[in-house]
MIDOSE-1310 file (N, C-alpha, C; in nm, 2 decimals, decimal comma, always signed):
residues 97
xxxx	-2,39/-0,65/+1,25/-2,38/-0,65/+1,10/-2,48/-0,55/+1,05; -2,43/-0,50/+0,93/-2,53/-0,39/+0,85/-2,67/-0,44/+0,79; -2,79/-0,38/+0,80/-2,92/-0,41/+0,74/-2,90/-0,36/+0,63; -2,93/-0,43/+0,49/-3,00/-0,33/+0,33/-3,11/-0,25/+0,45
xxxx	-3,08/-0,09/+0,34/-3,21/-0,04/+0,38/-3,34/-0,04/+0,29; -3,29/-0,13/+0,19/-3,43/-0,12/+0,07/-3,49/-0,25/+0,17; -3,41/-0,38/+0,16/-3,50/-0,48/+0,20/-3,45/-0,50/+0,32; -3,41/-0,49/+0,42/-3,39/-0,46/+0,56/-3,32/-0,65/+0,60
xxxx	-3,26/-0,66/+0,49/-3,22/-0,82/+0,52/-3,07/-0,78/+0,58; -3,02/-0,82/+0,68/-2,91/-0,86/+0,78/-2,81/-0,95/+0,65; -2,67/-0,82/+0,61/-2,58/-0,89/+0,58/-2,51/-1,02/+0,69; -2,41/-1,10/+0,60/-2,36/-1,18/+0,64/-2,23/-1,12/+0,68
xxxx	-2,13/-1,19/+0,78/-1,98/-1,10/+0,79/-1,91/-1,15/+0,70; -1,90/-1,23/+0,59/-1,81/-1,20/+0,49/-1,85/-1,13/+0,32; -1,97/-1,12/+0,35/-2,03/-1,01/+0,25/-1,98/-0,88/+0,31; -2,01/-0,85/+0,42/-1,98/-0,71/+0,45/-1,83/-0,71/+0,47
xxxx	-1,77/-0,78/+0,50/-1,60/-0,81/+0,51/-1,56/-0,72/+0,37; -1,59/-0,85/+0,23/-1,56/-0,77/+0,18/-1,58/-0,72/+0,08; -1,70/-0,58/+0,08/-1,77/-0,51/+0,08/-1,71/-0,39/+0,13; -1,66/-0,36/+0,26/-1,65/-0,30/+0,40/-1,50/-0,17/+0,30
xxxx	-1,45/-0,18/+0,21/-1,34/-0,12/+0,19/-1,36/-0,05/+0,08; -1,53/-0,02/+0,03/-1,56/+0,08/-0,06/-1,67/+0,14/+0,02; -1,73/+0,24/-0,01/-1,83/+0,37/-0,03/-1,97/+0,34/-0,06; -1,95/+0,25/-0,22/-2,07/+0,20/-0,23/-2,11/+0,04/-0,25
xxxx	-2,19/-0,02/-0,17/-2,26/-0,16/-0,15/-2,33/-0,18/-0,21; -2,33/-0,30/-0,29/-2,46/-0,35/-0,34/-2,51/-0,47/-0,25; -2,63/-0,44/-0,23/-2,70/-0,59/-0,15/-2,69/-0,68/-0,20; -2,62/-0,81/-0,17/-2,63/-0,90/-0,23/-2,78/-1,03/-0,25
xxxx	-2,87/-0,94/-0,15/-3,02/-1,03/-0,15/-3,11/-0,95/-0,25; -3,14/-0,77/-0,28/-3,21/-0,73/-0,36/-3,13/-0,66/-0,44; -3,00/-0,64/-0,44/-2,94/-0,59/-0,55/-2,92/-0,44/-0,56; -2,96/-0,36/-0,44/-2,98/-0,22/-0,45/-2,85/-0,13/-0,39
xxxx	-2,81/-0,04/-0,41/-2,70/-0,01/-0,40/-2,74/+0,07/-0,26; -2,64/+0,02/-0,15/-2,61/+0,09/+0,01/-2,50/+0,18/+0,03; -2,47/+0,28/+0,09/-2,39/+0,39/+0,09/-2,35/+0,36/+0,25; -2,21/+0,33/+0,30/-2,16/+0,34/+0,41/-2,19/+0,51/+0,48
xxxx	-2,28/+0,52/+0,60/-2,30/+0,65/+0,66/-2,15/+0,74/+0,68; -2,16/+0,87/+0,69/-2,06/+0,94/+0,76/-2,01/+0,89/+0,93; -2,10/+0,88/+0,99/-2,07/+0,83/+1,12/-2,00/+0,71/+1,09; -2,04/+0,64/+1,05/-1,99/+0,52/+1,03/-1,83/+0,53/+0,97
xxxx	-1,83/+0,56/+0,89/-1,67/+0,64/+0,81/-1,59/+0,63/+0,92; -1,65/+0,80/+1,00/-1,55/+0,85/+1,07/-1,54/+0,72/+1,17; -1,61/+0,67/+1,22/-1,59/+0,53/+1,35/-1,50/+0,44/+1,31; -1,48/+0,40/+1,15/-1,39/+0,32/+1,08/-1,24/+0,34/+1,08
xxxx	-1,24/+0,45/+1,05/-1,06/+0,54/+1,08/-1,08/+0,55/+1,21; -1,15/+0,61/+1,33/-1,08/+0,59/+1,45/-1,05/+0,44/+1,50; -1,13/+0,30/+1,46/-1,08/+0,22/+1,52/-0,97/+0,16/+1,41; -0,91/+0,21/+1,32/-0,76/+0,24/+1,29/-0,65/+0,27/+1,36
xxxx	-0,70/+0,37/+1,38/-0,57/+0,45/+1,45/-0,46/+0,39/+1,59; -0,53/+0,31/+1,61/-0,43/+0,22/+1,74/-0,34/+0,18/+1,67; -0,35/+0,08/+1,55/-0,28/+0,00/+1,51/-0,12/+0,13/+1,49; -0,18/+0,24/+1,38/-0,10/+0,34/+1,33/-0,02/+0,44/+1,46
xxxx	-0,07/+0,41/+1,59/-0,02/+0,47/+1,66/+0,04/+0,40/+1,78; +0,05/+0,26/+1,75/+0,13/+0,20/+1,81/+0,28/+0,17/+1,79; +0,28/+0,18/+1,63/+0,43/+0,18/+1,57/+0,50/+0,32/+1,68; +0,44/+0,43/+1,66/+0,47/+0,51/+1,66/+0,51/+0,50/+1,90
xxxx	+0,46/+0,46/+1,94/+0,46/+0,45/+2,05/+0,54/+0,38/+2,12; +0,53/+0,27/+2,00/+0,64/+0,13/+2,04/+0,78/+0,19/+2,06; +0,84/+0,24/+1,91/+0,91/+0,37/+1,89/+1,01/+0,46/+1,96; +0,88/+0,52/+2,05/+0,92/+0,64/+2,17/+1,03/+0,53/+2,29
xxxx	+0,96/+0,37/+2,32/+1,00/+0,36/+2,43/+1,12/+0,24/+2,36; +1,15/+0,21/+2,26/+1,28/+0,22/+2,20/+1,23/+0,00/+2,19; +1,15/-0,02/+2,17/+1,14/-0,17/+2,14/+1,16/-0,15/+1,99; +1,21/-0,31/+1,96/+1,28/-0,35/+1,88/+1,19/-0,37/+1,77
xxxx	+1,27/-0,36/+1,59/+1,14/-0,31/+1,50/+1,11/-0,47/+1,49; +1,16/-0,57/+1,53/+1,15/-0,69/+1,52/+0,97/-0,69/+1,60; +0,93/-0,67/+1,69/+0,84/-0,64/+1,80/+0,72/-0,55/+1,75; +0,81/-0,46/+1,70/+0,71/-0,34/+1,69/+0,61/-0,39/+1,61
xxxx	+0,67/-0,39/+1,44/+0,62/-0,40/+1,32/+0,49/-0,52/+1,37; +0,56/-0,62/+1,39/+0,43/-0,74/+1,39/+0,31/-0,71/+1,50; +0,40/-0,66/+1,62/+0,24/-0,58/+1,70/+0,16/-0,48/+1,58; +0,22/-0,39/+1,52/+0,10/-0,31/+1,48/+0,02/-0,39/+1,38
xxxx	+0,09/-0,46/+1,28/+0,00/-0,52/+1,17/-0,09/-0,59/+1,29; -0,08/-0,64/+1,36/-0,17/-0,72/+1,45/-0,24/-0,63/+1,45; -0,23/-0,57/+1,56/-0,31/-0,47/+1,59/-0,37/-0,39/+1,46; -0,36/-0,37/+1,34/-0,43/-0,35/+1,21/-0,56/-0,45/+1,17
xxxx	-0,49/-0,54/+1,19/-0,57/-0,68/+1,14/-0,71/-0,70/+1,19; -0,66/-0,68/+1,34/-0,78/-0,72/+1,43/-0,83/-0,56/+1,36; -0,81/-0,46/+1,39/-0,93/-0,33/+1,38/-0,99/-0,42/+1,20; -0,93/-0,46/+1,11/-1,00/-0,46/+0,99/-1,12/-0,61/+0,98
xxxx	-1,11/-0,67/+1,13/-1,20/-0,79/+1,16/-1,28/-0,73/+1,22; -1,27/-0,60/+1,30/-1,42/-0,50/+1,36/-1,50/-0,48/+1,28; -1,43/-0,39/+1,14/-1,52/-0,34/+1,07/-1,66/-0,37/+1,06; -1,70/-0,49/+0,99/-1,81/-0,54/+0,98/-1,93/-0,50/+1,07
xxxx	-1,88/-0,50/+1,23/-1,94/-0,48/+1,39/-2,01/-0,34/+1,36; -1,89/-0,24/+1,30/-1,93/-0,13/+1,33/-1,97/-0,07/+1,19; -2,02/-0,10/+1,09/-2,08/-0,01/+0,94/-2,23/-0,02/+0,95; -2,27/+0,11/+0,94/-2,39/+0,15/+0,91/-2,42/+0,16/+0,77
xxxx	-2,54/+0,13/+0,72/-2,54/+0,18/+0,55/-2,71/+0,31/+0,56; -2,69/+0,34/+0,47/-2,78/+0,46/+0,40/-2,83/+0,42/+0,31; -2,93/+0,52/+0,25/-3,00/+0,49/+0,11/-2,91/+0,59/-0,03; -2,84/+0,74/+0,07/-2,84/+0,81/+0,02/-2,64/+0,81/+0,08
xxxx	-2,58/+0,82/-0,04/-2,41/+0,92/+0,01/-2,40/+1,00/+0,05; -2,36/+1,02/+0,17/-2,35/+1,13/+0,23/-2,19/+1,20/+0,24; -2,19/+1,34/+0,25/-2,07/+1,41/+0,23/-1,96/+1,34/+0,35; -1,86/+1,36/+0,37/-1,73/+1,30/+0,52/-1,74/+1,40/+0,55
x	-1,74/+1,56/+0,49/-1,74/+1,65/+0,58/-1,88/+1,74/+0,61
């Protein structure tokens, strides 16, 4: 789970849940605004991309959209229960590129 870096207090996982789908955080113990890192970003969209590239895979080897669709939302779902595991915060926004 992510630390505030003003007061170094250990979010909870449903604060940073949801929290986790903007840029910018407010701590909910001192109130000071946290910026999700670039590393962190980019780490968020790669543990995406299974979900998005499973449709696509499922697809190739010709399973049914009955099968497909509900594996990938699965497989979405769980990557959007990671999140939390994997966000870093900053003091400062930093550029994605």
């Amino acid at each position: 789970m992510p630390a505030c870096k003003y007061c170094k207090k250990e979010w909870s996982y449903s604060d940073t849940f949801r929290k986790s789908f903007r840029n910018k955080m407010v701590c909910p113990y001192c109130h000071n605004t946290n910026y999700i890192t670039t590393k962190a970003r980019w780490r968020l969209n790669v543990i995406s991309m299974p979900a998005i590239f499973a449709g696509v895979i499922l697809g190739i080897f010709d399973i049914p959209l009955t099968w497909s669709i509900p594996i990938a939302v699965l497989l979405l779902i769980i990557s959007f229960c990671m999140y939390p595991f994997y966000m870093e915060l900053s003091k400062e926004e930093e550029p994605l590129f």
